[in-house]
C-alpha positions in Angstrom: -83.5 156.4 -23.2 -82.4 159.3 -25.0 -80.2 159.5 -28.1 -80.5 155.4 -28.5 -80.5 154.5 -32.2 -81.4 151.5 -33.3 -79.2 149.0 -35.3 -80.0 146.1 -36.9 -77.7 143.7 -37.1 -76.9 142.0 -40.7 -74.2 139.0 -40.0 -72.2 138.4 -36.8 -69.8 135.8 -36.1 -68.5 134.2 -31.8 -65.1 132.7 -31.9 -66.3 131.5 -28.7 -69.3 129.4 -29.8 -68.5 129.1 -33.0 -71.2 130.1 -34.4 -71.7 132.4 -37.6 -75.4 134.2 -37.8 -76.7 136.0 -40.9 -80.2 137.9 -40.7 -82.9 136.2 -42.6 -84.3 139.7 -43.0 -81.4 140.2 -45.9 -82.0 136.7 -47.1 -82.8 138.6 -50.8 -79.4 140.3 -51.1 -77.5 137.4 -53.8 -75.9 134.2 -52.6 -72.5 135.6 -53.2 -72.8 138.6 -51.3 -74.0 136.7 -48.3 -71.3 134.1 -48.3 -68.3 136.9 -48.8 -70.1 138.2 -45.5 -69.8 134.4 -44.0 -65.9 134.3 -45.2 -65.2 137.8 -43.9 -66.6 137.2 -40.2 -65.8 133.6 -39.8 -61.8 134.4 -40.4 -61.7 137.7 -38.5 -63.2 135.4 -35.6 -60.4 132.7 -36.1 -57.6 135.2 -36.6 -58.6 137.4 -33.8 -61.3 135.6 -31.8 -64.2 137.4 -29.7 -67.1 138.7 -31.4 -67.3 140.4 -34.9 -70.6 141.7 -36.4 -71.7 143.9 -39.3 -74.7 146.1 -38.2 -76.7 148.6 -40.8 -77.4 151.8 -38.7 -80.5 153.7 -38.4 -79.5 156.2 -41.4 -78.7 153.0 -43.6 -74.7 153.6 -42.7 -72.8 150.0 -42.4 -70.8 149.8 -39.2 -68.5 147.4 -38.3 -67.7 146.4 -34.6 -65.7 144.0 -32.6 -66.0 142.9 -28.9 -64.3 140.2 -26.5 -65.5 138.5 -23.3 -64.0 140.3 -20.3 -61.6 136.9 -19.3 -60.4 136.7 -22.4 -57.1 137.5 -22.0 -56.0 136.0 -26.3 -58.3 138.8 -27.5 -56.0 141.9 -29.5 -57.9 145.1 -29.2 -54.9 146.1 -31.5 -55.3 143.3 -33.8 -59.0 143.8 -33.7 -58.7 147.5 -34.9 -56.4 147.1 -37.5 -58.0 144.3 -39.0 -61.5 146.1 -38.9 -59.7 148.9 -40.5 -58.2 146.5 -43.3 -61.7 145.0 -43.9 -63.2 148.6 -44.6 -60.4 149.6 -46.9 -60.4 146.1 -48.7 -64.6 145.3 -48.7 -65.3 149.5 -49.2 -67.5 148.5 -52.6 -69.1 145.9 -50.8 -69.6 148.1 -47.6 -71.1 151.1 -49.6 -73.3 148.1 -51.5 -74.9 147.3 -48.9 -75.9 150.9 -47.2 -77.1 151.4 -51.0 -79.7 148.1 -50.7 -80.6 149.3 -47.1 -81.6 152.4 -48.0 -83.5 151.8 -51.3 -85.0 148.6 -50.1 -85.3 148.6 -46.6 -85.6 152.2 -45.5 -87.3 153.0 -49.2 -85.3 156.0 -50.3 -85.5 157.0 -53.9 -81.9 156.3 -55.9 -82.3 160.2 -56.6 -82.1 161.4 -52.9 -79.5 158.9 -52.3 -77.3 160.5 -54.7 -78.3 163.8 -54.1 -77.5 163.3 -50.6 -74.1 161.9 -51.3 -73.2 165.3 -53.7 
């Protein structure tokens, strides 16, 4: 398959199972971090329901996305948006945190390119 990327996911949360799911991979990032991850998914599920995950991309980008089970007919593509859109303009330090720790400790960039990328 051409032009797949792969993603890995960090923290997701199923308002259908009720379930909440954090990587073990980022088990080093602090305990605080990981339960404002656990906060932010759990109540985006129970305000909006369906799916909500955060994913790192392949470049180390942070991407947030949302998705519903095809009968569920409670779902808000509209709510969905705006409150993904709310949690990027409310969480951006966090967000931009954690592409930083992807990138130097996961994809093993030097602080200096990072930066010199971001110029």
């Amino acid at each position: 398959m051409e032009g797949k990327t792969e993603r890995t996911v960090l923290c997701a949360a199923n308002g259908y199972e009720m379930k909440y799911y954090f990587n073990p991979a980022f088990s080093s990032l602090p305990q605080s971090i990981q339960e404002e991850l656990h906060i932010i998914s759990v109540l985006f599920t129970e305000d909006v329901g369906g799916i909500f995950q955060i994913l790192f991309e392949e470049n180390g980008d942070v991407t947030i996305e949302t998705d519903a089970e095809e009968a569920d007919f409670l779902y808000d593509e509209i709510s969905a948006g705006l409150m993904v859109g709310e949690i990027k303009r409310t969480r951006q330090e966090l967000l931009s945190s954690l592409s930083l720790y992807y990138k130097v400790f996961i994809l093993k960039e030097t602080p200096e390119n990072i930066l010199e990328e971001e110029i």
